[in-house]
MARTORMI-825709 format. One record per residue (C-alpha): residue in one letter; y, x, z. Coordinates in nm, 4 decimals. Layout:
% residues N
  doti         v         u         w
     A         Y         X         Z
...
***
This chain:
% residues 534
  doti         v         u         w
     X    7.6724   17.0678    2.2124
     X    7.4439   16.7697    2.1772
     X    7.3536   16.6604    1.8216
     X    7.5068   16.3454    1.8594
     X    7.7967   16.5065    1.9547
     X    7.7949   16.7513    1.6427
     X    7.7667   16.4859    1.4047
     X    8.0116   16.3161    1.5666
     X    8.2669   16.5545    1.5118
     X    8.1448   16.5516    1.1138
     X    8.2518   16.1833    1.1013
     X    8.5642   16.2226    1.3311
     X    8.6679   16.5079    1.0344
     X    8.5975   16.2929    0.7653
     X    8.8206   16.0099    0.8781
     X    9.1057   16.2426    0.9833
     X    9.1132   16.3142    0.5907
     X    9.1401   16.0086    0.4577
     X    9.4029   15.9712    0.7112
     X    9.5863   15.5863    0.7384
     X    9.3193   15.4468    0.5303
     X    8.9996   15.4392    0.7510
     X    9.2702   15.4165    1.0585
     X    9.0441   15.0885    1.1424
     X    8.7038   15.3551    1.0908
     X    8.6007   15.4204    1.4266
     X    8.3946   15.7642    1.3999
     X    8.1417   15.7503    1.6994
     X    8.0509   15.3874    1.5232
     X    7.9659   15.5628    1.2221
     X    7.8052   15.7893    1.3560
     X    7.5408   15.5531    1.5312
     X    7.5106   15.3482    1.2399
     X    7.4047   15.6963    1.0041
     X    7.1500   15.7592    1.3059
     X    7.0411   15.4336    1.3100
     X    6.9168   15.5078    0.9323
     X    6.7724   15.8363    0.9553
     X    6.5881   15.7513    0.6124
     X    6.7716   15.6742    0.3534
     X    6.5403   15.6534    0.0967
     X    6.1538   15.5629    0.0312
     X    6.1467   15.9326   -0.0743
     X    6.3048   16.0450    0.2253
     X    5.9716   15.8919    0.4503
     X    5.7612   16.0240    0.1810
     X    5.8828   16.3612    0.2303
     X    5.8954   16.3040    0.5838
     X    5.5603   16.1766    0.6333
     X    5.3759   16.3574    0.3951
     X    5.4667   16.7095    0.6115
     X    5.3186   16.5372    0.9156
     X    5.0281   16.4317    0.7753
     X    4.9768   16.8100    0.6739
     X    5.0496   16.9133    0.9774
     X    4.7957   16.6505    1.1429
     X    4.5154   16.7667    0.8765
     X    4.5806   17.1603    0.9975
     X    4.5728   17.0645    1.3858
     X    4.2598   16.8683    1.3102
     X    4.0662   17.2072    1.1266
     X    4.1453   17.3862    1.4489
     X    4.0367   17.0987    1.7181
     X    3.8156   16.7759    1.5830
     X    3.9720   16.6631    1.8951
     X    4.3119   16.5875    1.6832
     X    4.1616   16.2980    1.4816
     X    4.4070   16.0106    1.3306
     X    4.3754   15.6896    1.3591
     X    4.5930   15.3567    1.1467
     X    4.5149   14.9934    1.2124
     X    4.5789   14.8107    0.8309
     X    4.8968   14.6257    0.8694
     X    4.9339   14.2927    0.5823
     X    5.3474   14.2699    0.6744
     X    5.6082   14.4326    0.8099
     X    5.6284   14.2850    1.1359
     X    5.2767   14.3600    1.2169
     X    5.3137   14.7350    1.1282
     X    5.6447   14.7300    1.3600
     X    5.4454   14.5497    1.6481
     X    5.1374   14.7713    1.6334
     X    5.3896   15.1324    1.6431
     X    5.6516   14.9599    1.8801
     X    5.3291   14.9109    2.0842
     X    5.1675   15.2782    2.0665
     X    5.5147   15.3852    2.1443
     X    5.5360   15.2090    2.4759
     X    5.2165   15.3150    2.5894
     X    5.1544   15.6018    2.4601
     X    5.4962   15.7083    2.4626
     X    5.4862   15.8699    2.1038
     X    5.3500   15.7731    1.7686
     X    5.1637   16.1082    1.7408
     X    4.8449   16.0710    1.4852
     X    4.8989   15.7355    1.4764
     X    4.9581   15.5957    1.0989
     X    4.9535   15.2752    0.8896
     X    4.7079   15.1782    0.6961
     X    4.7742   14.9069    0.4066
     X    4.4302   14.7383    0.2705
     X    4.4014   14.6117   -0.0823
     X    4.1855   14.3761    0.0328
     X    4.4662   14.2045    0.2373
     X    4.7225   14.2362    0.0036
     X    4.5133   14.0211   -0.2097
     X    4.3670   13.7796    0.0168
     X    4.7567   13.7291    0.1745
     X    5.0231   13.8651   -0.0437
     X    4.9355   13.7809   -0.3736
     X    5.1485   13.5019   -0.5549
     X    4.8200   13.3918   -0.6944
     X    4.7353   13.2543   -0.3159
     X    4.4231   13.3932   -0.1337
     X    4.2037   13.6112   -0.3561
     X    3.8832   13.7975   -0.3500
     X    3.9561   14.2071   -0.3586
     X    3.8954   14.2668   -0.7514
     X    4.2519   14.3884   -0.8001
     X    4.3454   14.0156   -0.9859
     X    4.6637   14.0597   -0.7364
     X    5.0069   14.1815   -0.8794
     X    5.0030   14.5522   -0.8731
     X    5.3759   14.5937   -0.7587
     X    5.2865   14.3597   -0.4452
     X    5.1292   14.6868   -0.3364
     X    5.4780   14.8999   -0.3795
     X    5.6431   14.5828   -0.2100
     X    5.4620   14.6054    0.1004
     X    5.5679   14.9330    0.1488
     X    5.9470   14.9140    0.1371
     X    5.8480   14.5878    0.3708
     X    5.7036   14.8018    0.6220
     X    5.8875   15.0672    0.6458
     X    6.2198   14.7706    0.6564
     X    6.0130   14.7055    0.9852
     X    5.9771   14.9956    1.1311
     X    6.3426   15.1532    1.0516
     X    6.4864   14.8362    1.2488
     X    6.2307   14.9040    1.5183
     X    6.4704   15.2546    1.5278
     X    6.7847   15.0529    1.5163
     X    6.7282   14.8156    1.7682
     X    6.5902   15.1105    2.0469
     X    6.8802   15.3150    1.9571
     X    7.1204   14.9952    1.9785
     X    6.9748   14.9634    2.3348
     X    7.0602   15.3733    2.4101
     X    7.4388   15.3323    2.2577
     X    7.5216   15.0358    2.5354
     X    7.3253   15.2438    2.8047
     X    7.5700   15.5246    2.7136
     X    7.8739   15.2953    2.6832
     X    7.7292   15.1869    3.0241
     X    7.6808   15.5471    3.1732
     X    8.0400   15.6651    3.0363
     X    8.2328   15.3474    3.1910
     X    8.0422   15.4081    3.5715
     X    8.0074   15.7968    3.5602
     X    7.6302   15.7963    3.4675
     X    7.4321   16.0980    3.3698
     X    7.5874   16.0543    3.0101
     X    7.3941   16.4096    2.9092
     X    7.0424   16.2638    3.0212
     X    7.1294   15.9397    2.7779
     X    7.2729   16.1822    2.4415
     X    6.9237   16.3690    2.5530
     X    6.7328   16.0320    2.4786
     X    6.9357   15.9996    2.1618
     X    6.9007   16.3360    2.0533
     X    6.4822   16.3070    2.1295
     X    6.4739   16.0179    1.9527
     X    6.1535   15.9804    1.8473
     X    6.1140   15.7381    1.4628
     X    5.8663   15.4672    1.4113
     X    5.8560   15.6316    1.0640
     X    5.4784   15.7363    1.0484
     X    5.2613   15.7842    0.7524
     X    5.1281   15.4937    0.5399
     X    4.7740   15.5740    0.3864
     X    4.8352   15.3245    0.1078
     X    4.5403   15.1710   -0.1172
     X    4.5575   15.1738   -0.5310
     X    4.2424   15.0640   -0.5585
     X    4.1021   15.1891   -0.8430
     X    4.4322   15.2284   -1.0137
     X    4.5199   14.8962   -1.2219
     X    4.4249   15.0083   -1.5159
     X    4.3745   15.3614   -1.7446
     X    4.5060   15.6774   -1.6134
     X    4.8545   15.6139   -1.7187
     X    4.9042   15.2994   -1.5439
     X    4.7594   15.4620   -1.2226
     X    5.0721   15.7442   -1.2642
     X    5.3073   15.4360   -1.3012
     X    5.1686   15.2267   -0.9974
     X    5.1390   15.5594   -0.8172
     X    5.4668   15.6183   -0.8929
     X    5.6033   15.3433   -0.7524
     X    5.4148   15.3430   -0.4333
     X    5.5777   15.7165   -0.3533
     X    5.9210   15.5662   -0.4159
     X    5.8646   15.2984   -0.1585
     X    5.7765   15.5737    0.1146
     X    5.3843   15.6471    0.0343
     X    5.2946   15.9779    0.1130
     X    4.9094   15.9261    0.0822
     X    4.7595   15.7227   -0.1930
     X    4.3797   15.6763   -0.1940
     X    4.1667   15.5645   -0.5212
     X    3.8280   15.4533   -0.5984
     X    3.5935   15.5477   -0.8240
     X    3.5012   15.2229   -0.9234
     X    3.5907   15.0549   -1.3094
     X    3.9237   14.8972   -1.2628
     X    3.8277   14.5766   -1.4368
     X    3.5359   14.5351   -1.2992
     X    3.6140   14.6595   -0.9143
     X    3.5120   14.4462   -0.5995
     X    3.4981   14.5033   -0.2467
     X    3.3591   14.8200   -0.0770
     X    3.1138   14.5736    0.0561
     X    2.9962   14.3699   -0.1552
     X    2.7633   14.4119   -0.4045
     X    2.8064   14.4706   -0.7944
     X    3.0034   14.7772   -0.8083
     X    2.9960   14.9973   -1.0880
     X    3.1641   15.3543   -1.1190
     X    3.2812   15.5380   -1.3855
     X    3.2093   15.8846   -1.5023
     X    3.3547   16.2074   -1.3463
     X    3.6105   16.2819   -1.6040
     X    3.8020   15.9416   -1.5641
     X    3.8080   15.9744   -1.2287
     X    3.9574   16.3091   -1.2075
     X    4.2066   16.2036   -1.4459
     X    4.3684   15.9205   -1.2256
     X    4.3623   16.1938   -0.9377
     X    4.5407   16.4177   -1.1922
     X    4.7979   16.1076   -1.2756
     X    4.8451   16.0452   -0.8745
     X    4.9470   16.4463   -0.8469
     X    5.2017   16.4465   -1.1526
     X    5.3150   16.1189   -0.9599
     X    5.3901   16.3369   -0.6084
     X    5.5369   16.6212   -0.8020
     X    5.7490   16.4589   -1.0415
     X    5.9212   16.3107   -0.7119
     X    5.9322   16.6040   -0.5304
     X    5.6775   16.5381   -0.2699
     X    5.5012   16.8374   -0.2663
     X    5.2894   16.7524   -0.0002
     X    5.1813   16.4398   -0.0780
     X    4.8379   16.3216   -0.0219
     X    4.5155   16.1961   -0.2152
     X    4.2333   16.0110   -0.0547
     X    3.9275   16.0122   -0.3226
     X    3.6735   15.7567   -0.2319
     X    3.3718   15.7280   -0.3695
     X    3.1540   15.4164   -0.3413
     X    2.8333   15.5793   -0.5173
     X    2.6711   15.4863   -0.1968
     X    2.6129   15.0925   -0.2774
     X    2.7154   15.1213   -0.6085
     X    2.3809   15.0978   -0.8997
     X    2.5545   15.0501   -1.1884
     X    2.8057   15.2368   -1.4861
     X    3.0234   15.0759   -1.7613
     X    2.9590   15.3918   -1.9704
     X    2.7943   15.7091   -2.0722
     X    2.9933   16.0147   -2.0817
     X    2.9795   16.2766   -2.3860
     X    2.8269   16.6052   -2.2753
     X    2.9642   16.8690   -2.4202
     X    2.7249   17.1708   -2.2655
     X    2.4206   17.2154   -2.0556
     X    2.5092   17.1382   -1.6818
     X    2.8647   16.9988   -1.6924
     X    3.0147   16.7102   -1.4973
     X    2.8999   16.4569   -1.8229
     X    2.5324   16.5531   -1.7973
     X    2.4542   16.5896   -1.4180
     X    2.5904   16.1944   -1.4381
     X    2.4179   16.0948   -1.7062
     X    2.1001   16.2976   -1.5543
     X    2.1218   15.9870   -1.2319
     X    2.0885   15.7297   -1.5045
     X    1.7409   15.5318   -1.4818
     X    1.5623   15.6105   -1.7986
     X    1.2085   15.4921   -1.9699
     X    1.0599   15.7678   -2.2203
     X    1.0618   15.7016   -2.5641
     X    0.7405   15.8751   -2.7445
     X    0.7560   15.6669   -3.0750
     X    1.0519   15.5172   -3.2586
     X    0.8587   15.1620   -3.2259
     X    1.0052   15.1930   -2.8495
     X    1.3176   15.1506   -2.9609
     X    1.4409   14.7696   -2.9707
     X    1.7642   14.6645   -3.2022
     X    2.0441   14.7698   -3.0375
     X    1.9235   15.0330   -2.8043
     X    2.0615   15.3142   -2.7251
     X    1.8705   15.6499   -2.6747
     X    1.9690   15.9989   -2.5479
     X    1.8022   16.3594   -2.4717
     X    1.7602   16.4252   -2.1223
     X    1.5902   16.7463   -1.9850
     X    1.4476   16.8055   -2.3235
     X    1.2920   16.4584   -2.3884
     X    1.4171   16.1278   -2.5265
     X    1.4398   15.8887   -2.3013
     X    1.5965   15.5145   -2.3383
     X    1.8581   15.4433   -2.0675
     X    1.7863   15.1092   -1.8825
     X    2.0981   14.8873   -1.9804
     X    2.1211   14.5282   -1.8405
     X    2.1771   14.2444   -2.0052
     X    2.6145   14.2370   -1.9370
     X    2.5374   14.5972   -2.1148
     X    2.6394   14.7957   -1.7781
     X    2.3580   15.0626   -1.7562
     X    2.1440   15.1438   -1.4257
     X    2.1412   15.4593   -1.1757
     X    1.7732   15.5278   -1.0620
     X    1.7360   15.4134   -0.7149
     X    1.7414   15.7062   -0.4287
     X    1.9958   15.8759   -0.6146
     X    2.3097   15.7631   -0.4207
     X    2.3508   16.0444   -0.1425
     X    2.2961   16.2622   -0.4517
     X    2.6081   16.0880   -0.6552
     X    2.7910   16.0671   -0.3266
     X    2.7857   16.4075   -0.2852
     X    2.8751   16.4712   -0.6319
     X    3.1466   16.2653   -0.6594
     X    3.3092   16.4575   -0.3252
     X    3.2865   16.7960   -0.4093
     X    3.4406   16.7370   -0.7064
     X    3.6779   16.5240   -0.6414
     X    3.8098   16.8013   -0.4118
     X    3.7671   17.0980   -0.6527
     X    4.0040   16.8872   -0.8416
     X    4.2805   16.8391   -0.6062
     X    4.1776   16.5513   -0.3598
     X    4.2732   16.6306   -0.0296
     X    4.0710   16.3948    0.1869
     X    3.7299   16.1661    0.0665
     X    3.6403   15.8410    0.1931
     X    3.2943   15.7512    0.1576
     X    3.1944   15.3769    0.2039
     X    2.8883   15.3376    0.3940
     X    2.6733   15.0353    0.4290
     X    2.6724   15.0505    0.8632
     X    2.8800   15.2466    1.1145
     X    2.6132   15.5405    1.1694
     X    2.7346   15.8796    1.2898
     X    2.4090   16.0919    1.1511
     X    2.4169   15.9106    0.8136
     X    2.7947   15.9894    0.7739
     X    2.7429   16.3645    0.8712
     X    2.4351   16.4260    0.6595
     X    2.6288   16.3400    0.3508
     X    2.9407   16.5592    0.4774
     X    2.7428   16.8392    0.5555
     X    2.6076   16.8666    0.1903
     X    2.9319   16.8567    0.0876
     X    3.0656   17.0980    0.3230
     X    2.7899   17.3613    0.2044
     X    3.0468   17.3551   -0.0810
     X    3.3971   17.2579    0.0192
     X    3.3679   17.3936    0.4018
     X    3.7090   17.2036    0.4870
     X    3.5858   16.8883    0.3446
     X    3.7658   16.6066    0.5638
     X    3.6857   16.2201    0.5864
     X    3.9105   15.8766    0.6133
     X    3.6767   15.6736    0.7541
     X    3.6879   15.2720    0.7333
     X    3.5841   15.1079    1.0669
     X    3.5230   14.8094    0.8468
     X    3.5477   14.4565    1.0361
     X    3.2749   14.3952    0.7162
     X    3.0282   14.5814    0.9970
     X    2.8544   14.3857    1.2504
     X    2.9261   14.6699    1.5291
     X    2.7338   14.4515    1.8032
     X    2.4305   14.4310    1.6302
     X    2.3979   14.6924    1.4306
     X    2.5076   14.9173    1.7100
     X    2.2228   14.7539    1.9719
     X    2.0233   14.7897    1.6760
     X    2.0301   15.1903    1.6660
     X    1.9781   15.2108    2.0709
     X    1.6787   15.0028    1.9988
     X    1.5087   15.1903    1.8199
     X    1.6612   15.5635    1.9446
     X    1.4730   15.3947    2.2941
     X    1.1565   15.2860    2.0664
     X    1.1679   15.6925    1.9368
     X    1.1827   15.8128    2.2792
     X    0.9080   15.5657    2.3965
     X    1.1133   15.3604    2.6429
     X    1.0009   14.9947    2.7797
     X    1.1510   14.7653    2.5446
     X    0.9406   14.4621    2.6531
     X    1.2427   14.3107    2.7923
     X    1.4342   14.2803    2.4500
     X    1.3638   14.0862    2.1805
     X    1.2524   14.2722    1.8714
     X    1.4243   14.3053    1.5429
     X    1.2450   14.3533    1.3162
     X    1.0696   13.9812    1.4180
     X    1.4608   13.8087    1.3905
     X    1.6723   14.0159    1.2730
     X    2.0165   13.8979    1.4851
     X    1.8370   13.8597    1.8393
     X    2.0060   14.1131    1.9666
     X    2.3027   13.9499    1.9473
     X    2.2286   13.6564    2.1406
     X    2.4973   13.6255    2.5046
     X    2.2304   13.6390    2.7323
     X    2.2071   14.0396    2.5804
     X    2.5507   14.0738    2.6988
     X    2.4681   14.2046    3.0291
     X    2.1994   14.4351    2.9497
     X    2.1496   14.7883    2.9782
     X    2.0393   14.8363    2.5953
     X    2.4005   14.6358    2.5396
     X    2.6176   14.8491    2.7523
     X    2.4687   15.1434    2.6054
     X    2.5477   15.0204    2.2321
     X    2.8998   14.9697    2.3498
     X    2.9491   15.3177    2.4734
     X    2.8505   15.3966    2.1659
     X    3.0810   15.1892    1.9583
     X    3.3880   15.3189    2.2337
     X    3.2767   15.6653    2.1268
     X    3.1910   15.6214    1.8017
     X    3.5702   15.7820    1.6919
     X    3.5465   16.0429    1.8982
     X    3.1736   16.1297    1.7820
     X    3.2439   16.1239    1.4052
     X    3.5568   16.2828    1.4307
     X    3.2878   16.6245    1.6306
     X    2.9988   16.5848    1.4030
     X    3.1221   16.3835    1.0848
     X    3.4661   16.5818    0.9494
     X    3.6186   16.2465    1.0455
     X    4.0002   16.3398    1.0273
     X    4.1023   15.9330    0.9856
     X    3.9699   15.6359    1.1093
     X    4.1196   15.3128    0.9886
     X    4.0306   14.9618    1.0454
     X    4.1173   14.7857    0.7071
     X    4.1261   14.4432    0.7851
     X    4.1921   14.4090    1.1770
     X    4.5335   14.2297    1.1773
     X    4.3546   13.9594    0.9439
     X    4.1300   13.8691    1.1980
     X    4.3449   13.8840    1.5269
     X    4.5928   13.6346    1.3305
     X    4.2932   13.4101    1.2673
     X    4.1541   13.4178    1.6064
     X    4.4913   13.3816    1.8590
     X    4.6270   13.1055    1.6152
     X    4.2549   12.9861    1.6411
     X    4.2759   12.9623    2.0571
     X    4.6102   12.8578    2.0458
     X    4.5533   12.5852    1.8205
     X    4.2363   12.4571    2.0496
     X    4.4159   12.4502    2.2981
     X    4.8128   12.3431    2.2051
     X    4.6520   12.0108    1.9954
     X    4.3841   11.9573    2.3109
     X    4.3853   11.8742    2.6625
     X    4.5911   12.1958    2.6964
     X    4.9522   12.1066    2.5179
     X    5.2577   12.2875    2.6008
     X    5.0466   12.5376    2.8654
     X    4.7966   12.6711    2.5753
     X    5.1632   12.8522    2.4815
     X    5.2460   12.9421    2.8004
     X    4.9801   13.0724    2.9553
     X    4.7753   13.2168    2.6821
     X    5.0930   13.4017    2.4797
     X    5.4433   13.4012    2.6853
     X    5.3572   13.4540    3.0079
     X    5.1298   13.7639    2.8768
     X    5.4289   13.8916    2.6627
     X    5.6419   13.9016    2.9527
     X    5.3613   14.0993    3.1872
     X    5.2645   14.3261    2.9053
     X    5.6957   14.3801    2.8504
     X    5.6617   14.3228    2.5099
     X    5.9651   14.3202    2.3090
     X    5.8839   14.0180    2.1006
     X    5.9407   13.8271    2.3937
     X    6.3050   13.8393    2.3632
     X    6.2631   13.7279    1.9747
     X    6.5906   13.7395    1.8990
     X    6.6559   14.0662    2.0072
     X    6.3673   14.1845    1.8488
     X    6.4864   13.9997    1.5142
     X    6.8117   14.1912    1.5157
     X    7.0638   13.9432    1.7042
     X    7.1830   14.1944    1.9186
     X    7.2126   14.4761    1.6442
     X    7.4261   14.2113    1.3768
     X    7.6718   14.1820    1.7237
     X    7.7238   14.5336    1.7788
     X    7.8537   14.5500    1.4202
     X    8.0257   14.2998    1.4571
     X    8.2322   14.4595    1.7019
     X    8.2578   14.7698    1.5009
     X    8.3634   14.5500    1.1555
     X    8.5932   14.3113    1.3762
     X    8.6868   14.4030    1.6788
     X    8.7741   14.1576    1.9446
     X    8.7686   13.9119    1.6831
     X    8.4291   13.9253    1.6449
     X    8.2045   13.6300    1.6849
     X    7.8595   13.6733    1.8492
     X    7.5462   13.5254    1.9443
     X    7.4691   13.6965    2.2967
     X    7.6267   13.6130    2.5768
     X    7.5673   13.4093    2.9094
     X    7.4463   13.1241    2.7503
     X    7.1976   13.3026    2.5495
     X    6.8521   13.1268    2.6778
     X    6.7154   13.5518    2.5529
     X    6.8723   13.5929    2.9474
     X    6.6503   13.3771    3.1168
     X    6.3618   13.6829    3.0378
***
């Protein structure tokens, strides 16, 4: 018996009981309504998800070759689009998740209007956009399984292959996929980080990931000015995101520790050591320091501590933040990984400056020599230049291996010649390219990457097909810009957001209206729905 059928028989039971009362309750309508809503709650898909993504990070230990990848999604409908899409084509969501950027909830969610990412946005837009998305892709299940329940109407009233139809329904496979969701660097102290984190688990997160930055003063993984905080408050917002999971019951849940010691030079504080060679000193031990021989060195105000056996005067700017020496990053980075995971992280993120394979799997290899499992979530940040900086590496891996390079212009002379058009059709171009198409694939072999994301991507296609559509709809082009350049590709590609209304849930509100009204019901479809002309 099929397990349509089964819990068919559940609902047919449960009417029979309540006997002249649900007379009108038509079981096998019930049914396909409960399946239509696999998830009832946002700790049902954290539950859900959260096993997958385990099950994802195990496959990945045994085979590199089982990487993940998310696209960051700024609404519902894009996150529907972008799985409705992998579905089609790939013809399962496998290791494919959602990825939702801070960045673009603040630059397009916030009520404040567009802002920079320095976490000014309201924290609970972040918990928002995750009940949004998951709304999205749970009607992406109801309207495929609305389609199967009329193809089996269909195949019972013609004497179809009903069994190979209840075996699509049964196979169903959910849009429901993991959200790697961004807290930035928690909102505030270490309890408001268990409260946001809270909330974001509620909505359906099963994997949170956190900063290392100074929530007041955070900015962009990208941009300059950062400044991280000690060890010990770090650790303790990864602490507050675990009581978070378990409190709810989701075990499995997931914690994405990024550090960005990489471009970050500064610290809002100096943490209390309290004996040789703990977490306090070895950060306080990266701090850029002048010697102090005479008390006459010290200025009013200043600060001085023992490092190494000597007094030394920390250099603290002017805002009062105080200074890492310079060359210490890798060492920080490497730091702040290892013991991020010896305290209960489960995957890192390290920000880089460029999209460099080598550079990426030097610093996981030092911290592998310590946590041998140590896994990455990558960002395939739109904030890279890929094109140049990728023709920049073949450049000079060709200059290293002594090749002709007379032919190309050079860049250290001007520094973006390489990205000129007339480049486009060069050898040194089609070999950065192959690069870039195997850059996942590389750092997934050589650089523990388990995720690669692309934080911002949906930000940019918006702004560039509204930007040709615009060009062309208020030029010479008018009602053909449309036409050619977005329906007529809908319909070849068979997208479903052709037939908009379908998509929106017209045809899904007139199935229950048949089930709440019977004949009576009034509906939308029909003949004279224009939806039939495609």
């Amino acid at each position: 018996m099929t397990r349509y059928q089964t819990q068919l028989d559940t609902f047919a039971t449960l009417c029979e009981r309540q006997g002249n009362t649900w007379k009108s309750i038509d079981p096998e309508f019930a049914n396909r309504m409960n399946l239509q809503n696999r998830f009832k709650t946002g700790l049902d898909i954290a539950k859900y998800t959260a096993k997958i993504m385990r099950e994802d990070m195990a496959a990945y230990d045994l085979d590199s070759a089982q990487y993940t990848q998310s696209l960051g999604c700024w609404h519902g409908f894009v996150a529907q689009q972008m799985l409705m899409t992998v579905k089609r084509h790939r013809k399962t969501t496998k290791r494919a998740y959602v990825y939702l950027s801070g960045w673009m909830v603040a630059a397009l969610r916030s009520e404040f209007g567009p802002l920079p990412d320095q976490s000014m946005h309201e924290k609970t837009s972040v918990p928002a956009l995750i009940e949004e998305i998951y709304t999205f892709l749970k009607q992406a299940d109801a309207r495929e399984l609305d389609h199967l329940y009329k193809e089996l109407d269909l195949a019972r009233a013609t004497g179809g292959d009903v069994d190979a139809v209840l075996a699509k329904i049964d196979n169903f496979e959910t849009h429901v996929v993991p959200i790697i969701a961004d807290i930035d660097a928690g909102f505030g102290n270490e309890e408001a980080t268990y409260l946001l984190a809270k909330k974001m688990i509620e909505a359906g997160a099963c994997a949170i990931q956190i900063e290392n930055q100074v929530s007041d003063a955070k900015q962009c993984g990208h941009q300059a000015g950062k400044v991280t905080v000690p060890h010990e408050d770090f650790l303790a917002k990864i602490n507050a995101v675990r009581y978070a999971f378990l409190e709810l019951g989701v075990e499995d849940g997931v914690i994405v520790a990024r550090t960005d010691s990489l471009g970050a030079s500064l610290t809002q504080k100096v943490p209390v050591s309290r004996r040789p060679g703990d977490l306090a000193s070895q950060y306080t031990a990266f701090l850029d320091t002048t010697p102090i021989t005479n008390i006459a060195d010290l200025e009013e105000g200043d600060m001085a501590i023992k490092l190494n056996g000597e007094l030394c005067k920390p250099v603290r700017l002017d805002n009062g933040l105080y200074q890492f020496r310079e060359g210490t990053e890798k060492d920080r980075v490497v730091l702040d990984c290892v013991t991020s995971l010896q305290a209960g992280a489960d995957l890192l993120w390290i920000e880089t400056e460029k999209p460099n394979v080598k550079q990426i799997a030097e610093l996981v290899n030092r911290v592998r020599e310590q946590v041998p499992n140590a896994k990455l979530v990558y960002n395939n940040s739109p904030s890279f230049n890929w094109t140049l900086k990728f023709r920049e590496q073949v450049y000079s891996d060709w200059k290293a291996a002594g090749k002709d390079l007379s032919a190309y212009p050079n860049p250290a002379t001007d520094a973006k010649a390489l990205m000129a058009k007339e480049m486009d059709g060069t050898e040194l171009a089609a070999a950065a390219d192959e690069l870039v198409q195997q850059f996942q694939r590389d750092g997934a072999r050589e650089a523990g990457i388990f995720h690669h994301l692309i934080t911002l991507p949906t930000y940019h296609t918006a702004a560039l097909s509204t930007d040709i559509l615009s060009e062309g709809y208020f030029g010479d082009l008018g009602m053909l810009a449309y036409v050619r350049d977005v329906q007529r590709q809908e319909i070849r590609r068979e997208q479903a957001s052709v037939k908009h209304q379908d998509l929106a849930g017209s045809n899904i509100g007139d199935t229950h209206k048949e089930y709440f009204s019977g004949e009576n019901a009034l509906k939308a479809g029909g003949e004279a729905n224009t939806m039939n002309q495609f």
